[in-house]
C-alpha positions as CSV (number, residue, x, y, z in Angstrom):
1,X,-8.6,-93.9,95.0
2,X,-10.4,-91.0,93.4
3,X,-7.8,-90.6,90.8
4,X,-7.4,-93.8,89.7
5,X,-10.9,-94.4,89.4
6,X,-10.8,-91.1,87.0
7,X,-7.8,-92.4,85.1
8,X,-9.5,-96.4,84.5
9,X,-12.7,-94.0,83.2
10,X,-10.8,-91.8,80.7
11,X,-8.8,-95.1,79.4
12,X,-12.4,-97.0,78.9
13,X,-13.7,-94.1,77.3
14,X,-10.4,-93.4,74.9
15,X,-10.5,-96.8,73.8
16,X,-14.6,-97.0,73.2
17,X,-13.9,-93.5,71.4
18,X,-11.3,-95.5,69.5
19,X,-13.3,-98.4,68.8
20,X,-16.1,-96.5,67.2
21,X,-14.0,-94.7,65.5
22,X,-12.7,-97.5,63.7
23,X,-16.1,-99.4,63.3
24,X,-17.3,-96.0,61.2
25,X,-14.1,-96.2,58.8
26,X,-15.1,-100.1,58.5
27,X,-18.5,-99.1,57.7
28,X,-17.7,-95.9,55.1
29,X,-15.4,-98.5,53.4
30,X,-18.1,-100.5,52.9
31,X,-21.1,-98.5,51.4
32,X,-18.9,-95.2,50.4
33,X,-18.5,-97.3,47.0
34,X,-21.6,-98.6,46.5
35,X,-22.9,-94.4,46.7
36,X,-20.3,-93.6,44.4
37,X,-21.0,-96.4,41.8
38,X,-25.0,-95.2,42.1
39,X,-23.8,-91.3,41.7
40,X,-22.1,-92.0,38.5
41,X,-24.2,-94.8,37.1
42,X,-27.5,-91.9,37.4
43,X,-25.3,-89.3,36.3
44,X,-24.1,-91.1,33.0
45,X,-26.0,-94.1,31.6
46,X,-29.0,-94.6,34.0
47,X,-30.2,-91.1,34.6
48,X,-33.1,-91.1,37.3
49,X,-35.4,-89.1,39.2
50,X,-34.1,-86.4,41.7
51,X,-36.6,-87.5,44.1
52,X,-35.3,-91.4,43.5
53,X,-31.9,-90.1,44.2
54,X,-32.7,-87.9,47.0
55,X,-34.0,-91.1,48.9
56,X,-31.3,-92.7,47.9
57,X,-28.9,-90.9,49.4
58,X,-31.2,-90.2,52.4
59,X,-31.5,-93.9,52.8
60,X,-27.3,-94.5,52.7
61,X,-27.1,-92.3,55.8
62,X,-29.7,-94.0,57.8
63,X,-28.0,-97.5,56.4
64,X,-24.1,-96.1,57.6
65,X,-26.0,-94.7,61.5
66,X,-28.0,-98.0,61.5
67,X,-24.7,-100.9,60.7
68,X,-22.6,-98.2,63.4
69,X,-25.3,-98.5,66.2
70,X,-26.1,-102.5,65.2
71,X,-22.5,-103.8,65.2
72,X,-21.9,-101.8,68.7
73,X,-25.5,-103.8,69.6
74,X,-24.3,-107.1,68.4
75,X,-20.4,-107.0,69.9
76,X,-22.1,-105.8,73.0
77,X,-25.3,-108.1,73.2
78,X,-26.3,-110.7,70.8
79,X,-22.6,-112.1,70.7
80,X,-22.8,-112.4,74.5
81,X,-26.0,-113.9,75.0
82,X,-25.2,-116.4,72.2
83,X,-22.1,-117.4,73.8
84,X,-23.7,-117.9,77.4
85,X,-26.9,-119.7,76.4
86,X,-24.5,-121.9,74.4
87,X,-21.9,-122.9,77.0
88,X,-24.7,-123.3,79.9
89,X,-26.7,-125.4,77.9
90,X,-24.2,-127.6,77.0
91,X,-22.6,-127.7,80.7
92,X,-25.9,-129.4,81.4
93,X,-25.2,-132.6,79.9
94,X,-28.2,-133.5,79.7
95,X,-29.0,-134.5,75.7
96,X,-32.6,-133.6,75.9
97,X,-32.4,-130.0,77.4
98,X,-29.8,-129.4,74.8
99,X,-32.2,-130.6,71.9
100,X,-35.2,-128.6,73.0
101,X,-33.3,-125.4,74.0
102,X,-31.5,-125.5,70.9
103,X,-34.6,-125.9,68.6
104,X,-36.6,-123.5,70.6
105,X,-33.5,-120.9,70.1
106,X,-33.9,-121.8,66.3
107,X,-37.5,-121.3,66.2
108,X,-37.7,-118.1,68.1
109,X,-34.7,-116.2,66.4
110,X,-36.0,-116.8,62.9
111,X,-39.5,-115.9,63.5
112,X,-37.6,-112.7,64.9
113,X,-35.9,-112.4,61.5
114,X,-37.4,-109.0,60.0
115,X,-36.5,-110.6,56.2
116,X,-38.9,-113.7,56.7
117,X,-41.7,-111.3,57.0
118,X,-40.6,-110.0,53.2
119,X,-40.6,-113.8,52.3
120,X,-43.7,-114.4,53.4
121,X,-45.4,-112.1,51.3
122,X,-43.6,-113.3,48.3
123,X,-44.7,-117.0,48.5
124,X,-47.8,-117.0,46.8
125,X,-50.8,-119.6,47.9
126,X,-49.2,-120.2,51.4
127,X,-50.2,-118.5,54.0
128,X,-47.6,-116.0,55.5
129,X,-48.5,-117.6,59.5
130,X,-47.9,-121.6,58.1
131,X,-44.7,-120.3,55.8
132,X,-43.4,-118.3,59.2
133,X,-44.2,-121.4,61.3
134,X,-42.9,-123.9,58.6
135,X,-39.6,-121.8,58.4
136,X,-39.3,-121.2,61.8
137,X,-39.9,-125.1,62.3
138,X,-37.1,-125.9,59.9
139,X,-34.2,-123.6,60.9
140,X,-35.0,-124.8,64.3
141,X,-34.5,-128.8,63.4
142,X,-31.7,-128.3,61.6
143,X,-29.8,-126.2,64.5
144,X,-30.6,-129.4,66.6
145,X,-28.8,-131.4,63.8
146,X,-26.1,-128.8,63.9
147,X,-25.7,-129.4,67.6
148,X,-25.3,-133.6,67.5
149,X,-22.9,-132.8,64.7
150,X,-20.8,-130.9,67.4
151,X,-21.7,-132.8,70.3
152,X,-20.9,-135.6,68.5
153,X,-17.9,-134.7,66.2
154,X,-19.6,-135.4,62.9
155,X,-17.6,-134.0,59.8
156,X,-19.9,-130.8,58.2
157,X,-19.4,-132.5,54.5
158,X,-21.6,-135.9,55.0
159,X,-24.2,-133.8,56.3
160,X,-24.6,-130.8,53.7
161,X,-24.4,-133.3,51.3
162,X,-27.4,-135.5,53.1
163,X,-29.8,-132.4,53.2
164,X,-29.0,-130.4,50.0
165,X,-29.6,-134.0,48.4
166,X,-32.9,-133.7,50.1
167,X,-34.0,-130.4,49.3
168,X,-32.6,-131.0,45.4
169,X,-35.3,-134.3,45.7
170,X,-38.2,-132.5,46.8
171,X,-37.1,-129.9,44.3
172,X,-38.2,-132.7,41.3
173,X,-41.9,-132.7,42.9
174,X,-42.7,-128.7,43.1
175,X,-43.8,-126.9,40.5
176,X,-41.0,-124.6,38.1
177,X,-42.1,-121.5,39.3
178,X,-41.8,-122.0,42.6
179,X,-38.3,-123.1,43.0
180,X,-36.5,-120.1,42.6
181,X,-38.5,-118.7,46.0
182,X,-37.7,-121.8,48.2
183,X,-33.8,-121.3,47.1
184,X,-34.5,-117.8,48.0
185,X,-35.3,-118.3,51.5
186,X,-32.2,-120.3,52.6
187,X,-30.6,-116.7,52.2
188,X,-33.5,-114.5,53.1
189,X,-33.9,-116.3,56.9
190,X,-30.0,-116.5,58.1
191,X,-29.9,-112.3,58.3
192,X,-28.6,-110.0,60.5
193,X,-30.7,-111.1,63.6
194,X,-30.4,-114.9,63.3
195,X,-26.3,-114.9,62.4
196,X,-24.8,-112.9,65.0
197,X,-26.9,-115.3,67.5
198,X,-26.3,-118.8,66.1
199,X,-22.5,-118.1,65.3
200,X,-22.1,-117.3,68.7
201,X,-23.9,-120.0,70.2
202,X,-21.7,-122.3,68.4
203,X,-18.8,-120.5,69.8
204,X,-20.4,-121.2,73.0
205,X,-20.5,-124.7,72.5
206,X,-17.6,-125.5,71.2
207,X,-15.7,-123.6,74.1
208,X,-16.4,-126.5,76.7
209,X,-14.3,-128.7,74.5
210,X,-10.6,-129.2,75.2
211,X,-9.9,-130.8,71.7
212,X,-8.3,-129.4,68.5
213,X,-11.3,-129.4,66.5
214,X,-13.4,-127.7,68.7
215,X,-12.6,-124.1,66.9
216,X,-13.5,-125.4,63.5
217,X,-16.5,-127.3,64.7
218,X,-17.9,-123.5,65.9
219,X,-18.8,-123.0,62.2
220,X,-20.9,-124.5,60.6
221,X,-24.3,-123.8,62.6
222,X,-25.7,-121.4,60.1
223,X,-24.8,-123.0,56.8
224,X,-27.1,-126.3,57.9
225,X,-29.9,-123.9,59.3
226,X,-29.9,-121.9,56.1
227,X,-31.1,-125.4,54.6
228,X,-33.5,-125.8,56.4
229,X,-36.2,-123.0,55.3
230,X,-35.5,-124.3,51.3
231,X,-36.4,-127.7,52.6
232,X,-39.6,-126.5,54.4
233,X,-40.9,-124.0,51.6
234,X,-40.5,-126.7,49.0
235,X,-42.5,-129.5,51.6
236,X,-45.2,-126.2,51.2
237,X,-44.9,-126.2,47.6
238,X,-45.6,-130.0,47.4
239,X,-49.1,-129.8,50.1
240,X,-50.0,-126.3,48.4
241,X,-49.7,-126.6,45.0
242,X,-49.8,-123.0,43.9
243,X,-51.3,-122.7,40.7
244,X,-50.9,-118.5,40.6
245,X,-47.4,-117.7,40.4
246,X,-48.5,-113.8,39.4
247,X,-46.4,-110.8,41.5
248,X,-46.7,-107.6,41.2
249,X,-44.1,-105.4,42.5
250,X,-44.8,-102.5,44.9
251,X,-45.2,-99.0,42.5
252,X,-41.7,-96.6,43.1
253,X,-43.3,-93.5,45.0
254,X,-43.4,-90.5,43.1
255,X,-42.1,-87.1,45.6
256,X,-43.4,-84.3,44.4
257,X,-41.2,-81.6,47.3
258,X,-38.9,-82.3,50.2
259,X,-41.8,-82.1,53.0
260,X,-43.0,-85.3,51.1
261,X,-40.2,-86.8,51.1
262,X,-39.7,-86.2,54.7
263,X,-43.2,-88.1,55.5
264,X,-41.9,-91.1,52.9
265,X,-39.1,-91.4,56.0
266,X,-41.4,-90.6,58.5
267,X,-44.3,-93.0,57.4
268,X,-41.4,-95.4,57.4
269,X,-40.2,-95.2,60.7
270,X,-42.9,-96.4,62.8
271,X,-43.7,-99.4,60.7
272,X,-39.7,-100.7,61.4
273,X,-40.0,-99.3,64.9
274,X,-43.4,-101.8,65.7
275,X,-41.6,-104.6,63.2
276,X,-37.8,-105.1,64.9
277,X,-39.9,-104.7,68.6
278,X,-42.2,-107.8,67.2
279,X,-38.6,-109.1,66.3
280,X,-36.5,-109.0,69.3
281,X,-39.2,-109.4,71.7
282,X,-38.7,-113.1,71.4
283,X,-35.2,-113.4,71.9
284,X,-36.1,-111.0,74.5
285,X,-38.3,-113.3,76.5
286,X,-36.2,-116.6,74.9
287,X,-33.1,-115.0,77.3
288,X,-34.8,-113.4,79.7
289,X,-36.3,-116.9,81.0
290,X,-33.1,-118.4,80.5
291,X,-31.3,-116.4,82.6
292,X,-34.1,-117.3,85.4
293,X,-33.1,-120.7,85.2
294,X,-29.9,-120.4,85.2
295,X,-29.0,-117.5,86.8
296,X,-25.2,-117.4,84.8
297,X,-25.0,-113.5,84.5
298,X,-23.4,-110.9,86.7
299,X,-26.1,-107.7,87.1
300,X,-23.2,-106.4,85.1
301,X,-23.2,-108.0,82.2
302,X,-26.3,-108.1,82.1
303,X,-26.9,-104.3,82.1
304,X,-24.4,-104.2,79.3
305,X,-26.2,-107.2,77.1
306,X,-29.4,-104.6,77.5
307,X,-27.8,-101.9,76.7
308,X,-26.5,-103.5,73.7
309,X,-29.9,-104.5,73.1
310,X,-31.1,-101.0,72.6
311,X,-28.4,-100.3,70.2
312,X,-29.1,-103.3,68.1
313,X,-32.6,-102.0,68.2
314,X,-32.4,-98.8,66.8
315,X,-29.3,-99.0,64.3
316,X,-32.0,-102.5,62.6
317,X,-34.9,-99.7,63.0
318,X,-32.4,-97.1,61.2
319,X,-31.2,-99.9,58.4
320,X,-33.9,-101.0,57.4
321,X,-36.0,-98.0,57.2
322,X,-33.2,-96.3,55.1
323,X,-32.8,-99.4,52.5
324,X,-36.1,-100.3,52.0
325,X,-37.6,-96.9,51.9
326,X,-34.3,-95.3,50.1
327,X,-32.7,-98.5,48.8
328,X,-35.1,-100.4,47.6
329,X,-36.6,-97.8,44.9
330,X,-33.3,-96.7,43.5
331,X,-32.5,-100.3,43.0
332,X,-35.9,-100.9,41.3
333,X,-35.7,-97.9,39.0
334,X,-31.7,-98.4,38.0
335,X,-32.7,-101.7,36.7
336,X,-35.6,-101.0,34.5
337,X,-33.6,-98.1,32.7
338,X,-30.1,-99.9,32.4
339,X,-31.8,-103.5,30.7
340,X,-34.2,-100.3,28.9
341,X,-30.8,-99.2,27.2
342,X,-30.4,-100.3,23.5
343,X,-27.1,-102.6,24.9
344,X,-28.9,-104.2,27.5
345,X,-26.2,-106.6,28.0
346,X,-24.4,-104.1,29.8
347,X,-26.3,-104.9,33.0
348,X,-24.2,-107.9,33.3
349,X,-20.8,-105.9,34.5
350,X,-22.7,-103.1,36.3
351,X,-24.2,-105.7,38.2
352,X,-20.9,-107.6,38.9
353,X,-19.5,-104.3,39.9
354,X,-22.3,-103.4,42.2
355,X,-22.5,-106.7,43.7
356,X,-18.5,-106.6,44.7
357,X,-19.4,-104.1,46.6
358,X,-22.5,-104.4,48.4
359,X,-21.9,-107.6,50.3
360,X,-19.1,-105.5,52.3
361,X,-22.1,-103.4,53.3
362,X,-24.2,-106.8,54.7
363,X,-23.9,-106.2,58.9
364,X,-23.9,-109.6,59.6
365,X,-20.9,-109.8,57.0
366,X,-19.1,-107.7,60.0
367,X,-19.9,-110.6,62.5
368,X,-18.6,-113.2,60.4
369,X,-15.1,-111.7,59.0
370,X,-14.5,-110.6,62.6
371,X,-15.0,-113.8,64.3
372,X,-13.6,-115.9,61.7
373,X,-10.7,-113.9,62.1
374,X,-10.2,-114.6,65.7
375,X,-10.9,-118.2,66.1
376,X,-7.9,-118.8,63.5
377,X,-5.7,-116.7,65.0
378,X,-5.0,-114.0,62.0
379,X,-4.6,-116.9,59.4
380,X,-7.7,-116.3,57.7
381,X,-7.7,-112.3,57.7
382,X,-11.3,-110.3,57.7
383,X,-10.1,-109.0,54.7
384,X,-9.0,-111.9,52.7
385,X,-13.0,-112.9,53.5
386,X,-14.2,-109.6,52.3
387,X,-12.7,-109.9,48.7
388,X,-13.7,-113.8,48.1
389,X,-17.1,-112.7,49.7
390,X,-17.0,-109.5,47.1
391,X,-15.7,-112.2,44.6
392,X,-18.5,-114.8,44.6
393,X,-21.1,-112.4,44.8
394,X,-19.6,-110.3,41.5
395,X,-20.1,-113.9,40.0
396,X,-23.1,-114.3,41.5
397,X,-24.9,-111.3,40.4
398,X,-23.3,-111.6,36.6
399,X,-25.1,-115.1,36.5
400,X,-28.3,-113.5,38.0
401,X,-28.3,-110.9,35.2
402,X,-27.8,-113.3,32.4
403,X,-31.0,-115.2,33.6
404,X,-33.1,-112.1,33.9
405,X,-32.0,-111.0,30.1
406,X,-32.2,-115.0,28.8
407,X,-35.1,-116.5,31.4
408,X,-32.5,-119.1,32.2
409,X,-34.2,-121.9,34.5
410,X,-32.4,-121.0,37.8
411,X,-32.1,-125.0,38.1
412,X,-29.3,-124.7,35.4
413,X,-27.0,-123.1,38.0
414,X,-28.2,-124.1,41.2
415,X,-27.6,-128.0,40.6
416,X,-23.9,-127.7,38.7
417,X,-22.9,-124.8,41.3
418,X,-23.7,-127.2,44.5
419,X,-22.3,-130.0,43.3
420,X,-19.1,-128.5,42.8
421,X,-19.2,-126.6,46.0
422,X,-20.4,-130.1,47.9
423,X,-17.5,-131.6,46.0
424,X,-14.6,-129.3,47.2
425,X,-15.6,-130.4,50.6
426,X,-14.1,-133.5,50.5
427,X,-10.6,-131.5,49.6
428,X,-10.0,-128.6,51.4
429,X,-9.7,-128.3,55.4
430,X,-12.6,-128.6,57.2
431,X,-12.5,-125.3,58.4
432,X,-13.2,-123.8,55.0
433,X,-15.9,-125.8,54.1
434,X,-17.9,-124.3,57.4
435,X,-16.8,-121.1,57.1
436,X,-17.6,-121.1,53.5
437,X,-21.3,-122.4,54.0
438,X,-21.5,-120.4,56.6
439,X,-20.6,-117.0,54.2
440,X,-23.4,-118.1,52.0
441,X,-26.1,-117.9,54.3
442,X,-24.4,-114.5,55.5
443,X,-23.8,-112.5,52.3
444,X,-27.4,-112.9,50.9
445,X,-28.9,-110.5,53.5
446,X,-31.2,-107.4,53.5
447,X,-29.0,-105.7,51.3
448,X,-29.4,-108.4,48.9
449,X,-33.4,-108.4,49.2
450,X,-33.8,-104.8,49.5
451,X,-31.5,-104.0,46.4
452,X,-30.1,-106.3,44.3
453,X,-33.4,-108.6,43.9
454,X,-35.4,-105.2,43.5
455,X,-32.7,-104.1,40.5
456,X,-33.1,-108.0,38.6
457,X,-36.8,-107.5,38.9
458,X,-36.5,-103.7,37.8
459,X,-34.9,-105.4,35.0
460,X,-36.9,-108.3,34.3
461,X,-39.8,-106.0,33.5
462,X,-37.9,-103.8,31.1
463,X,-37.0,-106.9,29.2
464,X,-40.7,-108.3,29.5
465,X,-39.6,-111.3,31.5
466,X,-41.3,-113.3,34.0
467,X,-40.4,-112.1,37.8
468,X,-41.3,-114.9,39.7
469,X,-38.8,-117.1,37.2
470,X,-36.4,-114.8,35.9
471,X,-35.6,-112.1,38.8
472,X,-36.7,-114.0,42.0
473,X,-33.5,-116.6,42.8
474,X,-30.8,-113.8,43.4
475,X,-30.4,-114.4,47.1
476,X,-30.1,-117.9,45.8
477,X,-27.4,-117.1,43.8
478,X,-25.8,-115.0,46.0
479,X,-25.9,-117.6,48.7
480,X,-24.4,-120.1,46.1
481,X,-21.5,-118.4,45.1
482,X,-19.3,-117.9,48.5
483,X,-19.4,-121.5,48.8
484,X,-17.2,-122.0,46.1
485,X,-14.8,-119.0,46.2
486,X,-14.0,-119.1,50.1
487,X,-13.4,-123.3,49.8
488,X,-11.0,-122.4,47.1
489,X,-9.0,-120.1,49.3
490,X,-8.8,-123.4,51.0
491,X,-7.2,-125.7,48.5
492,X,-4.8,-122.6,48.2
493,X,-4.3,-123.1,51.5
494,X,-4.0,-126.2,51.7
495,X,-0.7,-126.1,48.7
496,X,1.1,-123.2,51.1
497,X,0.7,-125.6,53.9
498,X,2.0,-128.3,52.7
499,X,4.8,-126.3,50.6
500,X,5.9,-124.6,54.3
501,X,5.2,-128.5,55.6
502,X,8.5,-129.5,53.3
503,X,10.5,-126.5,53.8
504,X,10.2,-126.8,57.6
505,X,10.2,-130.4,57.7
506,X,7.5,-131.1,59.7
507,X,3.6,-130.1,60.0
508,X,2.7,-126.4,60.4
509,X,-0.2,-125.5,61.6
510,X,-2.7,-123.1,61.5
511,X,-1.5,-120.6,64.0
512,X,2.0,-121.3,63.4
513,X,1.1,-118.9,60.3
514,X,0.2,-115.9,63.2
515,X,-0.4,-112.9,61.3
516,X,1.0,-113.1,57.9
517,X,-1.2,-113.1,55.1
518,X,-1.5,-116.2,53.7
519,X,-4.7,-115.8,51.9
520,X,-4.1,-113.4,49.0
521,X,-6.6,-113.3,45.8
């Protein structure tokens, strides 16, 4: 008995050992380039600071500890709780609990979103309690809408095309410089705390259903929701009015020795420590009541959801003290003196090149590639999604750099870059268009706001543009992009499919593909 207690032990532990293991070399892939691509950028054109680089590379090892401890959290809690508080609720059957649990769930996981706090303090004339609320508000609404689309069986493309025709509406009655903002914050609010969460209460959902489309139907809950905060900042920008449109970025700290670079970290800590305890405590209390009422969860689990809980905790404390305080300068500073260079234009590639790689490092990027990898059975491999992710954002990021070095209304590539992406909806499988909209929401994350926004605005001032216009819009961009990239995996799909249809004589499906890889860029 003893014994093979001992043996089931050393297995679990082998394969956890294994696990994390593998989750590190995941990780390394990811941000090991984006070091590299800094190292010899400030060693060749873009020389910088020692300090600046010192808290660069400070900040990449708390970012590679913090994604290792938050996807172990995630796998191990916010997937879980998702998934119950999804399937319960909709066991229920009854249409109003569903509606209220599901926009209290919105409300409360957004507000816990550490990047809305950033957004907030970027929106100028609103107050940063009615933005939060307003936000909050909207994610929440549309995540009921999300829900009658499933409970229902509603196709995704008739409704992205009824709210983004919305938000482009209301877009005609707020003032120019606000718009690039309210695109902003469809990316800013679907981050690493709200994604793992909603994906997985869609999963949830859609696991009561017995039909074929219940899989596909489990995506699709973030790319509505990430609609929902552009619609609500631009209702703001139409009551507000903001007539001051001035920002004025933070000043890049100047380290004089290593003991004050130490207290730079150390100042940093407790501010994200207080910040991502504000943050979960919602959800917190949001499942902690559920479970009260409905009791779902072995003490087992539940020991292990908490656990994970403290993981997610610290490796979101670890993150986001190490890119905004190490990050977010180097960022800042690399832009200024590359668009300072007498060939300015070469921003334009640099950018592309660090933008391929830093959406690998996003950690709700993780989440999605994983899961989307699962529910269709290998046919859509995590890595296929990592290079049309890496893909759009490269584009992204190119397009984003030509605005900050022309002052490009943001409008000229929003409008022409949805339409098409709303258009391929009505031509690929279904799948792809929610996994795509989906990818949008989830590549413009803190890595995004804490680096690549920071590096067009470090650039927008070298060049003597205007922030708020020129710089600001990059998560919008960002979030743009994917859409279009990941549905066009899908009309190459679609032509294997139907050229395997003809040689087999007869419809192939999906997982009929199993593990080959279909998908290749």
């Amino acid at each position: 008995m003893i014994q093979g207690y001992y043996i089931e032990r050393c297995i679990i532990l082998r394969d956890n050992r294994s696990k994390l293991i593998e989750k590190l070399k995941e990780i390394l892939r990811a941000v090991l380039p984006i070091i590299l691509i800094v190292l010899l950028l400030c060693f060749t054109a873009a020389p910088v600071s020692p300090d600046i680089l010192m808290e660069f590379l400070i900040g990449a090892v708390m970012l590679i500890i913090g994604m290792l401890f938050f996807s172990i959290g995630a796998e191990m809690a916010m997937t879980p709780m998702g998934e119950r508080v999804g399937t319960t609720m909709t066991k229920s059957r009854k249409l109003l609990i569903m509606i209220f649990v599901s926009f209290a769930l919105g409300f409360v996981i957004t507000i816990s979103e550490p990047d809305l706090q950033v957004l907030a303090q970027q929106v100028p004339s609103v107050p940063n309690a009615v933005l939060i609320v307003a936000v909050a508000a909207g994610v929440g609404i549309l995540l009921v809408f999300a829900l009658l689309r499933m409970l229902l069986r509603i196709a995704l493309p008739p409704m992205l095309l009824l709210f983004y025709a919305l938000a482009f509406a209301l877009a005609a009655f707020v003032p120019k410089d606000f718009l690039a903002v309210a695109f902003d914050s469809g990316g800013v609010t679907t981050g690493p705390m709200t994604v793992p969460f909603i994906m997985a209460f869609g999963v949830g959902i859609s696991a009561i259903r017995n039909d074929k489309h219940a899989a596909e139907d489990s995506f699709g809950l973030v790319s509505l929701c990430s609609v929902g905060p552009i619609i609500a900042v631009l209702i703001l920008g139409m009551i507000y009015h903001p007539e001051s449109t001035e920002y004025v970025p933070e000043a890049i700290p100047e380290i004089a020795d290593t003991v004050e670079l130490g207290r730079l970290f150390a100042r940093g800590i407790p501010v994200y420590l207080r910040e991502m305890a504000l943050s979960l405590l919602p959800i917190v209390l949001f499942f902690g009541a559920f479970q009260l009422i409905s009791r779902d969860i072995k003490k087992k689990t539940l020991i292990k959801i908490l656990i994970g809980l403290v993981y997610t905790y610290v490796g979101l404390v670890l993150f986001l003290t190490g890119v905004n305080v190490g990050f977010m300068p180097a960022g800042n500073y690399l832009g200024q003196v590359i668009a300072g260079l007498p060939y300015a234009w070469i921003i334009i590639p640099i950018g592309m090149v660090i933008g391929y790689f830093i959406v690998q490092a996003e950690p709700a990027v993780f989440v999605l590639t994983k899961q989307v990898e699962e529910i269709t059975s290998g046919a859509i491999s995590a890595a296929s999604m990592e290079r049309s992710l890496s893909v759009g954002v490269a584009v992204s990021i190119g397009l984003a750099m030509i605005r900050v070095l022309t002052g490009i209304s943001i409008m000229w590539f929003i409008v022409p870059g949805y339409a098409i992406a709303l258009l391929l909806t009505f031509f690929v499988p279904k799948i792809f268009t929610s996994i795509a909209f989906d990818s949008g929401g989830v590549a413009s994350g803190p890595m995004t706001a804490t680096f690549l926004l920071p590096f067009a605005m470090g650039a927008c001032n070298a060049v003597g543009g205007n922030i708020i216009t020129d710089a600001f819009g990059v998560v919008a961009m960002v979030a743009m992009t994917p859409l279009i990239t990941i549905q066009s995996l899908g009309l190459i799909y679609r032509v294997k499919e139907g050229r395997l249809q003809k040689e087999a004589g007869g419809y192939v499906s999906m997982e009929q593909y199993g593990d080959m890889d279909i998908i290749e860029l």
